[in-house]
mmCIF file of the N, C-alpha and C atoms, coordinates in Angstrom:
data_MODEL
# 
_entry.id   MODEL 
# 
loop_
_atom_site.group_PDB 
_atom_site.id 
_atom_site.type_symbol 
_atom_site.label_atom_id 
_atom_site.label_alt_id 
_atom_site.label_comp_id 
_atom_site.label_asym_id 
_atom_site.label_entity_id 
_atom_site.label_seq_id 
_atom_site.pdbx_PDB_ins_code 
_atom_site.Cartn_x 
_atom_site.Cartn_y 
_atom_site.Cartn_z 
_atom_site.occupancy 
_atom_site.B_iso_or_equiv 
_atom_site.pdbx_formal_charge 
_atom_site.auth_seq_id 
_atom_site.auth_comp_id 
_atom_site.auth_asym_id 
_atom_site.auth_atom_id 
_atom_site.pdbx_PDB_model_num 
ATOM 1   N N  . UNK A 1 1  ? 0.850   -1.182  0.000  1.00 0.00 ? 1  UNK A N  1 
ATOM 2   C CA . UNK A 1 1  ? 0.000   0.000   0.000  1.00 0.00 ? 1  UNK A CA 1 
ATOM 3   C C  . UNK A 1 1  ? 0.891   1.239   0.000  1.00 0.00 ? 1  UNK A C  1 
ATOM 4   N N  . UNK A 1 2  ? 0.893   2.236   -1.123 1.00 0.00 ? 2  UNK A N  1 
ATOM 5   C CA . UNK A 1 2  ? 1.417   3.462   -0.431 1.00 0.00 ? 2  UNK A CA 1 
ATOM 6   C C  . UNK A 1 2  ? 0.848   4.482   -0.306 1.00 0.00 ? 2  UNK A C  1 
ATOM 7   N N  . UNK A 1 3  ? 1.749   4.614   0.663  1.00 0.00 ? 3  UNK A N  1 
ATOM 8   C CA . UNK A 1 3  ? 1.376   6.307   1.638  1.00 0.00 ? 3  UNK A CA 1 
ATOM 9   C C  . UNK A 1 3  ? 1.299   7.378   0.508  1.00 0.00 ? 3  UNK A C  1 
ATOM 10  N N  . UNK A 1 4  ? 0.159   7.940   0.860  1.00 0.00 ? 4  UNK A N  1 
ATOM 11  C CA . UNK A 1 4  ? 0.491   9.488   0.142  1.00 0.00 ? 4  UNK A CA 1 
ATOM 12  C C  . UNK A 1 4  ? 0.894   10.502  0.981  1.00 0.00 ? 4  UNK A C  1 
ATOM 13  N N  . UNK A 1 5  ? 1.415   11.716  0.047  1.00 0.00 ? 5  UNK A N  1 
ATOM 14  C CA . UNK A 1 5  ? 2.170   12.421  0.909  1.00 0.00 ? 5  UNK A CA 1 
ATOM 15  C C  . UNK A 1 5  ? 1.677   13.187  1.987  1.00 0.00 ? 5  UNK A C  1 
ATOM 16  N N  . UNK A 1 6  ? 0.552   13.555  1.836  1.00 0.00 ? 6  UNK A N  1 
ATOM 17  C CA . UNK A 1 6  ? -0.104  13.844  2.972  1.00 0.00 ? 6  UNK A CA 1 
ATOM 18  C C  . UNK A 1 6  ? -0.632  12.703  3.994  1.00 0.00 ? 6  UNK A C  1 
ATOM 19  N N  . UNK A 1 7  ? -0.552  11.884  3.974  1.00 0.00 ? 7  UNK A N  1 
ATOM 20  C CA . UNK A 1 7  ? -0.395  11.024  4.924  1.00 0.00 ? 7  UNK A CA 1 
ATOM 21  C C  . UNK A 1 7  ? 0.807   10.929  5.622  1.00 0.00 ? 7  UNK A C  1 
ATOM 22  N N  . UNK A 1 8  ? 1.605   10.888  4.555  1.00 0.00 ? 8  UNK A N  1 
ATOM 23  C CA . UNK A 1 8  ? 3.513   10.277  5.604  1.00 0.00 ? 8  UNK A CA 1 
ATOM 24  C C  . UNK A 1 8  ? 3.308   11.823  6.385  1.00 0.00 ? 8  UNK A C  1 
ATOM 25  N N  . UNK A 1 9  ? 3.283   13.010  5.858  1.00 0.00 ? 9  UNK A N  1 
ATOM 26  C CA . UNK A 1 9  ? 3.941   14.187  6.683  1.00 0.00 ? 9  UNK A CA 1 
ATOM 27  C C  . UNK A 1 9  ? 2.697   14.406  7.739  1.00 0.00 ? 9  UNK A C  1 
ATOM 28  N N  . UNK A 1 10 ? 2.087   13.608  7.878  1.00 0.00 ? 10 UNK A N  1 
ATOM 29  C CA . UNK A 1 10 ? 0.688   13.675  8.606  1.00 0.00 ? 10 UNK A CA 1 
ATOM 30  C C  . UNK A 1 10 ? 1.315   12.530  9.838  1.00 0.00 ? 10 UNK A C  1 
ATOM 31  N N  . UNK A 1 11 ? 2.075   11.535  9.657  1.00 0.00 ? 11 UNK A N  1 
ATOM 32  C CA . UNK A 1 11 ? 2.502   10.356  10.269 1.00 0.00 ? 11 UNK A CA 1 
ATOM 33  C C  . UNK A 1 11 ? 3.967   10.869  10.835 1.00 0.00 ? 11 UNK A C  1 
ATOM 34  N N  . UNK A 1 12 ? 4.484   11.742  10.211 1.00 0.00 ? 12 UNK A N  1 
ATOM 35  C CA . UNK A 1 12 ? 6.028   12.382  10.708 1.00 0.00 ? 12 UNK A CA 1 
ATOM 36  C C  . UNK A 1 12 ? 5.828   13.294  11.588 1.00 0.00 ? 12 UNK A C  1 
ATOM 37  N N  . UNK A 1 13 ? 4.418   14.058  11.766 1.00 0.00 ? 13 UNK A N  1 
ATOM 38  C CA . UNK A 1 13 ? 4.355   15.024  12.637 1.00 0.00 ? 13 UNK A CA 1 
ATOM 39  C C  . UNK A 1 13 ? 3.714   13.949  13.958 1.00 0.00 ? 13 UNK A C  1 
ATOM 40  N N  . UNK A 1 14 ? 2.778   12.976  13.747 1.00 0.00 ? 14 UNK A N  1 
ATOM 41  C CA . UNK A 1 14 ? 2.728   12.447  14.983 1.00 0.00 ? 14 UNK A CA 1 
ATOM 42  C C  . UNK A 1 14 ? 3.955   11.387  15.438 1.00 0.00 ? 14 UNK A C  1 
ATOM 43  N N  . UNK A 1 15 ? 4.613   11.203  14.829 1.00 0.00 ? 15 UNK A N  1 
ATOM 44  C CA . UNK A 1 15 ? 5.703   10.505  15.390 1.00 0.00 ? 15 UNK A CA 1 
ATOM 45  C C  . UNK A 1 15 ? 6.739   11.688  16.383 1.00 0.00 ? 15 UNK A C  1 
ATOM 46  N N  . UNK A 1 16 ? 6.994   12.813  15.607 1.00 0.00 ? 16 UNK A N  1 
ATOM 47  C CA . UNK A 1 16 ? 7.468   14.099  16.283 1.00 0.00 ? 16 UNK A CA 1 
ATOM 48  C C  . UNK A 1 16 ? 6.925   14.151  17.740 1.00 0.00 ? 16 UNK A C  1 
ATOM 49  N N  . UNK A 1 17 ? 5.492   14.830  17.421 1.00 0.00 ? 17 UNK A N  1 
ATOM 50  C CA . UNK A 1 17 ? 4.856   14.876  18.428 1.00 0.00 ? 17 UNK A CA 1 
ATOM 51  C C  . UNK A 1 17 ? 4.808   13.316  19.697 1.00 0.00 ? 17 UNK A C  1 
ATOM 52  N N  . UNK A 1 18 ? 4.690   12.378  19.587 1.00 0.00 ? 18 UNK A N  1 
ATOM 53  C CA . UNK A 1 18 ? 4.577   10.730  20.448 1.00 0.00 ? 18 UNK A CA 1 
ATOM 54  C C  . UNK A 1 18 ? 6.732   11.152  21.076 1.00 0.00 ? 18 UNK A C  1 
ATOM 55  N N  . UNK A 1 19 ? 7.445   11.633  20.052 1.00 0.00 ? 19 UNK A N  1 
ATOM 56  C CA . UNK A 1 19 ? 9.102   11.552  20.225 1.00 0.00 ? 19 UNK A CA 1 
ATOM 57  C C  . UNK A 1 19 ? 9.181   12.186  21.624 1.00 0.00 ? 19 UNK A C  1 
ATOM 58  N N  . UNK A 1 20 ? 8.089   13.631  21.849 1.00 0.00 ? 20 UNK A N  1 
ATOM 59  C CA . UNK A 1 20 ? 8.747   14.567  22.291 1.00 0.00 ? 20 UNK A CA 1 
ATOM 60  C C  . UNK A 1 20 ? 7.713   14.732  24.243 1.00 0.00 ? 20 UNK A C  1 
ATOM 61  N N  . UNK A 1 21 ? 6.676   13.247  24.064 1.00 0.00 ? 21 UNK A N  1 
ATOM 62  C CA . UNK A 1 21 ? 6.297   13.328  25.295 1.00 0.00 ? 21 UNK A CA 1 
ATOM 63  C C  . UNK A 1 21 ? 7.218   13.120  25.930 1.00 0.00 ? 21 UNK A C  1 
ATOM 64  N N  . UNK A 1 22 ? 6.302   13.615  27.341 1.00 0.00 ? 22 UNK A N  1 
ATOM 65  C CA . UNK A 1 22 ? 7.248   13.293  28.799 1.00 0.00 ? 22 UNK A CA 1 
ATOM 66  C C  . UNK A 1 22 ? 6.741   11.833  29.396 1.00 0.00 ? 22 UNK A C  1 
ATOM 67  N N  . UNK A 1 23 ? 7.246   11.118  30.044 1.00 0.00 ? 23 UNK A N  1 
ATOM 68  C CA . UNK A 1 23 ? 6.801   9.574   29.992 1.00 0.00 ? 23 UNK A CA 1 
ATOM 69  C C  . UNK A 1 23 ? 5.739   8.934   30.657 1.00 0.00 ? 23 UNK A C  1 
ATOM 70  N N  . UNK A 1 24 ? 5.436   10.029  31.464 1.00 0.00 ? 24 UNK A N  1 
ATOM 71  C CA . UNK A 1 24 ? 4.166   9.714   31.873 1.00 0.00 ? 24 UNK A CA 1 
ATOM 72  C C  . UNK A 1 24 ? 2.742   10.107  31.112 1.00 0.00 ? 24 UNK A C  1 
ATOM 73  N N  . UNK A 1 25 ? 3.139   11.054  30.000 1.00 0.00 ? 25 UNK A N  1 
ATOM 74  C CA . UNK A 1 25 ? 2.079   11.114  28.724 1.00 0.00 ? 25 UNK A CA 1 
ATOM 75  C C  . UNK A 1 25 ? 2.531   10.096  27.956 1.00 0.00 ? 25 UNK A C  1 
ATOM 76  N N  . UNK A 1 26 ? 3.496   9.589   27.802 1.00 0.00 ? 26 UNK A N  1 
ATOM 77  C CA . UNK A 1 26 ? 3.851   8.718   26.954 1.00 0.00 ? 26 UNK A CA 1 
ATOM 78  C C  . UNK A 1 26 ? 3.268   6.904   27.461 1.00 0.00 ? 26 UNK A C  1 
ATOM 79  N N  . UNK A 1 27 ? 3.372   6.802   28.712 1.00 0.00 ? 27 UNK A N  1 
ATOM 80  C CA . UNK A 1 27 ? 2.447   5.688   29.410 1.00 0.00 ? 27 UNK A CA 1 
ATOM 81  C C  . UNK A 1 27 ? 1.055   5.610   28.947 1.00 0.00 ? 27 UNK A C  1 
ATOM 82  N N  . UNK A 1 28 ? 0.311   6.871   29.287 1.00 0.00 ? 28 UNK A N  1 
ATOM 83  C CA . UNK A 1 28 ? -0.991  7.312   29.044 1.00 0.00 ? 28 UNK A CA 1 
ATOM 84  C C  . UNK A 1 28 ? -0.987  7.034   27.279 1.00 0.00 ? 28 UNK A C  1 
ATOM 85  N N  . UNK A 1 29 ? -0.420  7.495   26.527 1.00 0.00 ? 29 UNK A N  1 
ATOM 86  C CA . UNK A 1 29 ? -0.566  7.405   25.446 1.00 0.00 ? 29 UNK A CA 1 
ATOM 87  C C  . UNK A 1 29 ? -0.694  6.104   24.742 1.00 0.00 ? 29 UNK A C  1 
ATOM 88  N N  . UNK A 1 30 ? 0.733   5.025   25.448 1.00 0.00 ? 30 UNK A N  1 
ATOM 89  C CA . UNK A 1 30 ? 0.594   3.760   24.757 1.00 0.00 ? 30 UNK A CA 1 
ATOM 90  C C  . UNK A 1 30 ? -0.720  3.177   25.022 1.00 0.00 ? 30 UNK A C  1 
ATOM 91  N N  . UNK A 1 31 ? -0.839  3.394   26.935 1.00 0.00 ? 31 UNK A N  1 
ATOM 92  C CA . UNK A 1 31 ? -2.319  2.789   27.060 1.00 0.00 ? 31 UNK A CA 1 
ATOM 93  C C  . UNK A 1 31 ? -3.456  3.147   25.950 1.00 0.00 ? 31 UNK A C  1 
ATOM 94  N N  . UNK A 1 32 ? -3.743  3.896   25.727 1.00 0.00 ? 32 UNK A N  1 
ATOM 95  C CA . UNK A 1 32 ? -4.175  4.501   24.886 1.00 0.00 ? 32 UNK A CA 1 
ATOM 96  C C  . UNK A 1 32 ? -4.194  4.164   23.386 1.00 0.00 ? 32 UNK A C  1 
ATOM 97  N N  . UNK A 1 33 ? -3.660  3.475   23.122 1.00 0.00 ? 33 UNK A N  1 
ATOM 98  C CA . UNK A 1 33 ? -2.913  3.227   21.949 1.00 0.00 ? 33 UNK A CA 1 
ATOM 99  C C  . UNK A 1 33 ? -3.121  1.707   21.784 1.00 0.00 ? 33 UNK A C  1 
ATOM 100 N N  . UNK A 1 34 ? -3.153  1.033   22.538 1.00 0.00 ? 34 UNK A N  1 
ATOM 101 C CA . UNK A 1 34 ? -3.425  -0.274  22.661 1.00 0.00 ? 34 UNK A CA 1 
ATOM 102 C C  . UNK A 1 34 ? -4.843  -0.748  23.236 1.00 0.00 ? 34 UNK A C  1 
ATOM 103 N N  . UNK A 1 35 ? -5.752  -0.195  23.473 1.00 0.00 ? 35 UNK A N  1 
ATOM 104 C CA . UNK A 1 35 ? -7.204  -0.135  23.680 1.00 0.00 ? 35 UNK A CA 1 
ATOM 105 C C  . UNK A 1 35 ? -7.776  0.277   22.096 1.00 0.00 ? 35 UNK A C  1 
ATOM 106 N N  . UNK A 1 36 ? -7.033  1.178   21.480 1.00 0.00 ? 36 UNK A N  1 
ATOM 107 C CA . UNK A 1 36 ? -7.304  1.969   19.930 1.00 0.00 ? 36 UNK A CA 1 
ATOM 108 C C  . UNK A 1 36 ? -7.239  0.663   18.844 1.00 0.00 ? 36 UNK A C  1 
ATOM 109 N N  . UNK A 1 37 ? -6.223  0.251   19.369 1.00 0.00 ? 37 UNK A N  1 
ATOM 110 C CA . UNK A 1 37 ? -5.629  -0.702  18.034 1.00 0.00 ? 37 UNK A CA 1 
ATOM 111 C C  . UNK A 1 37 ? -6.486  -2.437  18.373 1.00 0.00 ? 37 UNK A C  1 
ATOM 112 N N  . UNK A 1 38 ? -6.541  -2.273  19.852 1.00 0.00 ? 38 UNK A N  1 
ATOM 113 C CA . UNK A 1 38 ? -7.677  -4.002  19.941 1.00 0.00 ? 38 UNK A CA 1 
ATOM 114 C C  . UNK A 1 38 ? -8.869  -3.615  19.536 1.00 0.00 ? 38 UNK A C  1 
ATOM 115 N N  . UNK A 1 39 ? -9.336  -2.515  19.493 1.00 0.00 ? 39 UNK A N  1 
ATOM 116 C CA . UNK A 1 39 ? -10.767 -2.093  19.272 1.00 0.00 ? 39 UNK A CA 1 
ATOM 117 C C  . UNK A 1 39 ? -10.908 -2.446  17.771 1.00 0.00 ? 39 UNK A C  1 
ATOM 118 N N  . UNK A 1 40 ? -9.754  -1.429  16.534 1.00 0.00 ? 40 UNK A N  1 
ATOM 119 C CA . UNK A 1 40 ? -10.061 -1.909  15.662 1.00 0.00 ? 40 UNK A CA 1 
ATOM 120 C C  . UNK A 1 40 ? -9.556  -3.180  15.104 1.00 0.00 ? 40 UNK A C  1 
ATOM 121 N N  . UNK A 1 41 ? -8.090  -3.771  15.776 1.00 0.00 ? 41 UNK A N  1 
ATOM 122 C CA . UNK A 1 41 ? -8.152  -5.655  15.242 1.00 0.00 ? 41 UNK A CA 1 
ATOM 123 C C  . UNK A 1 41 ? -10.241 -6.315  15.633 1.00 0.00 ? 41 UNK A C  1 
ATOM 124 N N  . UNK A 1 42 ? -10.523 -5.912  16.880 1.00 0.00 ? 42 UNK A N  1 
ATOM 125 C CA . UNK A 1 42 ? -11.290 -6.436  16.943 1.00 0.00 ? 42 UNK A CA 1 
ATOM 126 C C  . UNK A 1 42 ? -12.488 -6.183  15.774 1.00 0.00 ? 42 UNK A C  1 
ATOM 127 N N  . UNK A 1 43 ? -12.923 -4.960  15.549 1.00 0.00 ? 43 UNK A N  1 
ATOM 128 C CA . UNK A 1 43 ? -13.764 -4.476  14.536 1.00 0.00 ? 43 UNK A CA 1 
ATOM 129 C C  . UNK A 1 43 ? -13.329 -5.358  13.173 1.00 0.00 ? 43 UNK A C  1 
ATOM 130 N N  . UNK A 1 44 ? -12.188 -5.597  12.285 1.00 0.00 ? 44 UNK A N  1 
ATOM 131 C CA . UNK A 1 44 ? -12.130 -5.805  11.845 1.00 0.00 ? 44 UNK A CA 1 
ATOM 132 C C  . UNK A 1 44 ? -11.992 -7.694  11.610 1.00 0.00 ? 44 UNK A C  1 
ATOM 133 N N  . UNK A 1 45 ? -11.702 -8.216  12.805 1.00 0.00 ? 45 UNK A N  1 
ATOM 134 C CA . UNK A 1 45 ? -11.726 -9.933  12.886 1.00 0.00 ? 45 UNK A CA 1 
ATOM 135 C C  . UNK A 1 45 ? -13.920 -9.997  12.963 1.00 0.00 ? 45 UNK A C  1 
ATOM 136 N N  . UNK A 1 46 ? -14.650 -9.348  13.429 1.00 0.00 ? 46 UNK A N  1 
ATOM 137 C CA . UNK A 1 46 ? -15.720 -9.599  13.129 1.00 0.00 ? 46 UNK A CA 1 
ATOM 138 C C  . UNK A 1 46 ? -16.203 -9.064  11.602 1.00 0.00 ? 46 UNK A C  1 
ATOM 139 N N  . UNK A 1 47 ? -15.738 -7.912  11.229 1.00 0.00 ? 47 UNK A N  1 
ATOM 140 C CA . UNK A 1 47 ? -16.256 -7.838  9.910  1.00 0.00 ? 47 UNK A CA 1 
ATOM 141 C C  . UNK A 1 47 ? -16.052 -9.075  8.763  1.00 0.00 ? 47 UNK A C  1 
ATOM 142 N N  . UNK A 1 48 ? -14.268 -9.642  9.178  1.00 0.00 ? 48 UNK A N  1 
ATOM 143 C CA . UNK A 1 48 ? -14.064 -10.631 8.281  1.00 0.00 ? 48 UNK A CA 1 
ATOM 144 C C  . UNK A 1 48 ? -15.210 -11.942 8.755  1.00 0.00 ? 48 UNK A C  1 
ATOM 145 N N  . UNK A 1 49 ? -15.599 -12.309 9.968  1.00 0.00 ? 49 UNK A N  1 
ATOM 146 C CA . UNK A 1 49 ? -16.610 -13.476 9.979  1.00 0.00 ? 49 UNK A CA 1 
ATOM 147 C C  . UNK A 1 49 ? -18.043 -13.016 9.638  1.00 0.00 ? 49 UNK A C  1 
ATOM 148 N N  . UNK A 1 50 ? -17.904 -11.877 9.553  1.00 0.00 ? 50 UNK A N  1 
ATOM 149 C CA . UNK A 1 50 ? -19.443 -11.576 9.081  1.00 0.00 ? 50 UNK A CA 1 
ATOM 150 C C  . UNK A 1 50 ? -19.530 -12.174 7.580  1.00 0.00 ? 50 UNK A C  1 
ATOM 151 N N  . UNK A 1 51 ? -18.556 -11.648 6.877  1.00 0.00 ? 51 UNK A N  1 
ATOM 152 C CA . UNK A 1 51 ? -18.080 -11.555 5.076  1.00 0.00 ? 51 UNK A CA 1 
ATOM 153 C C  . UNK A 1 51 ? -17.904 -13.444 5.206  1.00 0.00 ? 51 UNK A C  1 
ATOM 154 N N  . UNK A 1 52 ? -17.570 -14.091 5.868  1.00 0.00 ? 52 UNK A N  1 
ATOM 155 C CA . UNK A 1 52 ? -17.608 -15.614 5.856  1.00 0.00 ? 52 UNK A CA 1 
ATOM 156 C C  . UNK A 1 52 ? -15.858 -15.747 5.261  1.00 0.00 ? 52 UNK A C  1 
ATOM 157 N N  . UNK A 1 53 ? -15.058 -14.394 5.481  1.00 0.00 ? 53 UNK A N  1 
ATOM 158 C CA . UNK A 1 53 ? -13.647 -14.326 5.112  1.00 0.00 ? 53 UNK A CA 1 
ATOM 159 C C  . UNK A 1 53 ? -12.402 -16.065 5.627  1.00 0.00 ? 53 UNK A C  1 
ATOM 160 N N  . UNK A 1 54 ? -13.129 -16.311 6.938  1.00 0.00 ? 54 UNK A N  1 
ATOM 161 C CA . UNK A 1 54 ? -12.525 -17.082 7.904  1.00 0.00 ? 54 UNK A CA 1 
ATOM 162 C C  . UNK A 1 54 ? -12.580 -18.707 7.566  1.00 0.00 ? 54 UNK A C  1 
ATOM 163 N N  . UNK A 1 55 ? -14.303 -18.632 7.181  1.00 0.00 ? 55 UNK A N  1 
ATOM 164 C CA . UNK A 1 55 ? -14.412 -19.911 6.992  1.00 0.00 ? 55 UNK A CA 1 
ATOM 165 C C  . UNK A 1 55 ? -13.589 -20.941 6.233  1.00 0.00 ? 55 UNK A C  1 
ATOM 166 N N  . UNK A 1 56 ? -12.884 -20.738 5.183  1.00 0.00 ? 56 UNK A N  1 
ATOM 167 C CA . UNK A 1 56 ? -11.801 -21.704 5.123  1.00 0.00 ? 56 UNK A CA 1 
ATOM 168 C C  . UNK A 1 56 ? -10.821 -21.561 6.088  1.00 0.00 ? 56 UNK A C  1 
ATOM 169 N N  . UNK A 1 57 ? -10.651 -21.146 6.421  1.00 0.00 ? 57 UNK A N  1 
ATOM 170 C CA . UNK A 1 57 ? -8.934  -21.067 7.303  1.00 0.00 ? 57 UNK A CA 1 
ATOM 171 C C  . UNK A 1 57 ? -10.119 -21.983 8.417  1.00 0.00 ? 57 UNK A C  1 
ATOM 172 N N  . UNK A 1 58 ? -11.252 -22.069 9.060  1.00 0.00 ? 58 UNK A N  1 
ATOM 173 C CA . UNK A 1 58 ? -11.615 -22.827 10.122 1.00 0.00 ? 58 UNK A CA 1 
ATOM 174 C C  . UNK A 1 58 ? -11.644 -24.133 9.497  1.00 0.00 ? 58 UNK A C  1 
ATOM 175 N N  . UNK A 1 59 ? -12.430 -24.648 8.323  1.00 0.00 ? 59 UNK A N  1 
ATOM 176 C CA . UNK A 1 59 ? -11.860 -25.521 7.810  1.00 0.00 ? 59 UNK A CA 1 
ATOM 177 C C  . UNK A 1 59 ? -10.857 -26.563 7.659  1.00 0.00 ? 59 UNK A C  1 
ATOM 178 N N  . UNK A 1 60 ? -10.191 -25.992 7.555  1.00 0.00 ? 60 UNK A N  1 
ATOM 179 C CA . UNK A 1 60 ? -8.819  -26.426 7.181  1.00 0.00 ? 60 UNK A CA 1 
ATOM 180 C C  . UNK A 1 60 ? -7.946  -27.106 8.337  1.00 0.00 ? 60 UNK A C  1 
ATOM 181 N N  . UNK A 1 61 ? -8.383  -26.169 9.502  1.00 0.00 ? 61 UNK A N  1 
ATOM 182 C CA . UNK A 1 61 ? -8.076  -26.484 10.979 1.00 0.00 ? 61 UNK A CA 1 
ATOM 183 C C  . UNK A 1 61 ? -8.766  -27.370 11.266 1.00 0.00 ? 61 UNK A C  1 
ATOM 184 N N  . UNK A 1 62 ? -9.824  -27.658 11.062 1.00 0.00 ? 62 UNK A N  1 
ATOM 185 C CA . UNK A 1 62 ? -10.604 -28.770 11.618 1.00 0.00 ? 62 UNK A CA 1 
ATOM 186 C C  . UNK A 1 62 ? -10.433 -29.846 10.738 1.00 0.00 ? 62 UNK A C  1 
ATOM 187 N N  . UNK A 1 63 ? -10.025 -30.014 9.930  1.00 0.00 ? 63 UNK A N  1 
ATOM 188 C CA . UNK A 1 63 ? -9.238  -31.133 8.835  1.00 0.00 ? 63 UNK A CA 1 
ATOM 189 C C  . UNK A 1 63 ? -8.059  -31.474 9.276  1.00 0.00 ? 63 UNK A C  1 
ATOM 190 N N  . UNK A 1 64 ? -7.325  -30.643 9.891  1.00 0.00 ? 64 UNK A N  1 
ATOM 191 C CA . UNK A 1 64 ? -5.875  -31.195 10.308 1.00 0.00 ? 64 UNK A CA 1 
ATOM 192 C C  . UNK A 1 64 ? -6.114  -31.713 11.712 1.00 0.00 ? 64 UNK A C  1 
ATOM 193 N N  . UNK A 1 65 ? -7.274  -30.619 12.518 1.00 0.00 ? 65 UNK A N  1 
ATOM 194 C CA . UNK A 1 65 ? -7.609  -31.590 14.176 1.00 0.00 ? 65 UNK A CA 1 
ATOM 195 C C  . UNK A 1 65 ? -8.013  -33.360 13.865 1.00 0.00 ? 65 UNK A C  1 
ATOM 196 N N  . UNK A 1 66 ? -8.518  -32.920 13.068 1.00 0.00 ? 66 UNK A N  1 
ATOM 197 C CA . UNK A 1 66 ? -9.152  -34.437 12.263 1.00 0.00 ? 66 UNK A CA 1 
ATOM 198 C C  . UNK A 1 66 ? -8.369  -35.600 12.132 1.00 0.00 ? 66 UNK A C  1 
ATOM 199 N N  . UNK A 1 67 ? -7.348  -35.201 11.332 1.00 0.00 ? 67 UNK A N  1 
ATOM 200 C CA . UNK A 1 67 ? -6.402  -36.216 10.604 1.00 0.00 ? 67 UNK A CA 1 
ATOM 201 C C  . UNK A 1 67 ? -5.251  -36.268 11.682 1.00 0.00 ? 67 UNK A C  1 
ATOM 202 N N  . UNK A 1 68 ? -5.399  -35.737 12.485 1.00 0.00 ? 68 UNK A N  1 
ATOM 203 C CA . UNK A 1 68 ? -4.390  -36.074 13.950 1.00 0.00 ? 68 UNK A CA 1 
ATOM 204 C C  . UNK A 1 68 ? -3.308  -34.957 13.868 1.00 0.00 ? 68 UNK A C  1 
ATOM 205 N N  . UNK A 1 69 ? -3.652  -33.742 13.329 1.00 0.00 ? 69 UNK A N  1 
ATOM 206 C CA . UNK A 1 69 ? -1.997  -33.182 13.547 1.00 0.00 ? 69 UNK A CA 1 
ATOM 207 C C  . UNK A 1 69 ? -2.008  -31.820 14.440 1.00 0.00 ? 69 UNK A C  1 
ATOM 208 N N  . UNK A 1 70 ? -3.018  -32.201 15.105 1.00 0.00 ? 70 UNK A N  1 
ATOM 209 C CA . UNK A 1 70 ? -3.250  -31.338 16.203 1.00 0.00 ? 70 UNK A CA 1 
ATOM 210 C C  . UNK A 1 70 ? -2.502  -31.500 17.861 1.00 0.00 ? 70 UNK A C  1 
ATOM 211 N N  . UNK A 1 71 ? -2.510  -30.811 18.684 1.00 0.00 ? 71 UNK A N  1 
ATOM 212 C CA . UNK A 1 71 ? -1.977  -30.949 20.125 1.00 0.00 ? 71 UNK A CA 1 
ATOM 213 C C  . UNK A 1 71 ? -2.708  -30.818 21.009 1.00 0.00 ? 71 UNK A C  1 
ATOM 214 N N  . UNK A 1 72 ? -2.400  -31.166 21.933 1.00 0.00 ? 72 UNK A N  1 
ATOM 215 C CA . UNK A 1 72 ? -2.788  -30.476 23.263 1.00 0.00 ? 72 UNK A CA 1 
ATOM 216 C C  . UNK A 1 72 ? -2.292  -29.174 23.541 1.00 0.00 ? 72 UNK A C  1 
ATOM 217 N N  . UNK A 1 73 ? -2.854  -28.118 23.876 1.00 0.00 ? 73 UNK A N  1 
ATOM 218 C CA . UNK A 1 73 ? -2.205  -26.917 24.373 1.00 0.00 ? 73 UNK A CA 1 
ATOM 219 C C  . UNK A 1 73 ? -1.586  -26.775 25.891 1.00 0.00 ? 73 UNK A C  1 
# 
């Protein structure tokens, strides 16, 4: 995928800006940052089972639990 340029200098100023916290905004921030980013993995692992994106890859797993090449965890 590429960046356009108003994106990268859009991505260079928040990297600037994330460079130049003090670390206790910078704590706050990752927290922050990692509630942002499970929200949308999560948004996006249900859109793909909505779309039926998954269903082979479950498949496939349950063919190999099948044929024995599975474990115990």
């Amino acid at each position: 995928m590429e960046i356009g340029e108003k994106m990268t200098r859009t991505i260079e100023e928040v990297v600037k800006a994330v460079e130049q916290l003090p670390q206790d905004q910078l704590k706050q921030f990752r927290a922050w940052f990692q509630e942002f980013d499970s929200e949308a993995w999560d948004e996006q692992i249900e859109k793909d089972m909505k779309g039926r994106k998954l269903d082979a890859l479950a498949q496939a797993a349950i063919a190999d639990h099948q044929a024995g090449k599975s474990r115990k965890l």
